[in-house]
Phi, psi and omega in degrees: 000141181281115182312179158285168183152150161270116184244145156254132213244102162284136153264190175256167191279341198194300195260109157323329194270022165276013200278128187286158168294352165290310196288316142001267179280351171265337152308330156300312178311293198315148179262017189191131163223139182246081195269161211274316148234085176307336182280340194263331168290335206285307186307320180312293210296326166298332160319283192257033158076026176255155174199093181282171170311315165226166171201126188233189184238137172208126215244182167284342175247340168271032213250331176282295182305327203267337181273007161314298202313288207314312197285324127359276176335271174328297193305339169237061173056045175241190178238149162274149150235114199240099190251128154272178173322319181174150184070229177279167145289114174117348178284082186054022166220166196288144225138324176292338190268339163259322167325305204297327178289313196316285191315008212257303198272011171082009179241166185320158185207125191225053190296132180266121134304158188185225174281175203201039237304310196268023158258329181306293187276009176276301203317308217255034172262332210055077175199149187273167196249357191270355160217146192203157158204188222245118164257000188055212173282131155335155184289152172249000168282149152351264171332304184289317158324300199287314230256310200287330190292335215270320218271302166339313172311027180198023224223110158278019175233189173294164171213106168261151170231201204219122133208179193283124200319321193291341181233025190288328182259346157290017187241303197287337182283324190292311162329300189287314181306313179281311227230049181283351146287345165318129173295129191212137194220120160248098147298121186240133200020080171284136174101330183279198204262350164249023155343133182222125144227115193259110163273131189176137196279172207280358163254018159301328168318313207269341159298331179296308171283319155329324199275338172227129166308329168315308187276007180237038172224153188106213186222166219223128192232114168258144195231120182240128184315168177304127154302153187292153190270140174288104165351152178258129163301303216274309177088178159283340176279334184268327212260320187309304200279015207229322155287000168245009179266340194305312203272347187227012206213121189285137205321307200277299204287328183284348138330294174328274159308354174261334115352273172327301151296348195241334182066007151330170175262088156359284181336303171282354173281344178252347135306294179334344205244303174300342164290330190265285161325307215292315220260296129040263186287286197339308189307000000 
């Protein structure tokens, strides 16, 4: 038996046996399941051979009302399970307005990890991870489009979105025109039995994908790279020396001489410097 409490449930995005043994029994368990589409859970849930007591729809336009429903359900010892279509749950699919009441009224809120599409496509991008950040679907107007990709042009981390096959080559065009040097992993049906992933700079995309119809189907997680790091003016041999001249040596003359030897931009070297004394004095 389950405490009360709301679990948010990931299912899988494509490969059914990707459903954790967790998720297993709380979907077995629950005295409510709260889906996205019930006809689309119905199927999840007939696989794996449940049949809760209820199962009701809870979508982007009932998502307020259904969280009444939920908080009642719990108060009176029963458990939620809060399922989308396919992956996490609140990840671009509906959930947030009720997690925020459950949590609101003082009851349990119980998250599974699980499947993820932009954790997926993170994995398999070759790309880096240690800073990233989730944009959803692309804008589907023009404008808007062009004004979110442009806004990039400056983004030192990784950036995944999500779009829809019907607007997949005019979004790779808009890429190559802004972002035409950029690293791009267009993930494709991840999990499924026609997983794709095309590593390619973004102005390479829309010939690439164009050239087969095959590749512009399905549904689509794009992960687009970093701007490139500016080259160091300064270098590590210049900075090395300059930390061992620092301590016995006046700021503008260890410039100077690390300048001379190095052929560095004085200028920057003298941040490079006023950072180092700074660090320095602190110590």
């Amino acid at each position: 038996m389950l405490d009360p409490a709301l679990y948010v449930v990931p299912t899988p995005i494509g490969n059914l046996k990707d459903i954790t043994a967790r998720a297993v029994e709380v979907l077995s368990a629950a005295t409510l399941v709260a889906a996205e589409d019930t006809r689309h859970s119905r199927i999840l849930l007939n696989h794996l051979g449940i049949n809760p007591p209820r199962v009701i729809s809870c979508h982007d336009y009932n998502e307020g009302a259904r969280a009444e429903l939920f908080i009642g359900e719990i108060k009176g010892g029963g458990s939620v399970a809060l399922v989308s279509d396919a992956g996490s749950p609140l990840i671009n699919d509906p959930g947030y307005r009720v997690v925020s009441a459950v949590a609101a009224a003082g009851l349990a809120v119980v998250p599974l990890p699980g499947p993820c599409a932009l954790i997926t496509a993170l994995e398999a991008a070759a790309l880096p991870t240690d800073s990233f950040r989730f944009i959803g679907f692309l804008p589907p107007r023009e404008q808007e489009l062009r004004e979110t990709l442009g806004g990039l042009a400056a983004e030192r981390g990784t950036t995944v979105c999500y779009e829809s096959p019907h607007r997949l080559m005019r979004t790779l065009g808009a890429i190559a025109e802004i972002l035409p040097d950029r690293d791009l992993a267009i993930c494709r049906e991840l999990t499924k039995v026609h997983e794709s992933v095309y590593r390619l700079k973004g102005r390479e995309a829309p010939g690439f994908v164009g050239a087969d119809p095959d590749r512009q189907r399905g549904e689509f997680v794009l992960v687009i790279g970093p701007e490139a790091a500016a080259p160091d003016p300064v270098g590590p041999e210049a900075r090395e020396a300059l930390r061992d001249l620092l301590p016995t040596t006046p700021l503008k003359v260890a410039v100077k001489v690390v300048a001379a030897l190095t052929g560095a931009p004085r200028n920057d070297l003298y941040e490079v410097a006023l950072g180092l004394r700074g660090a320095g004095d602190k110590g």
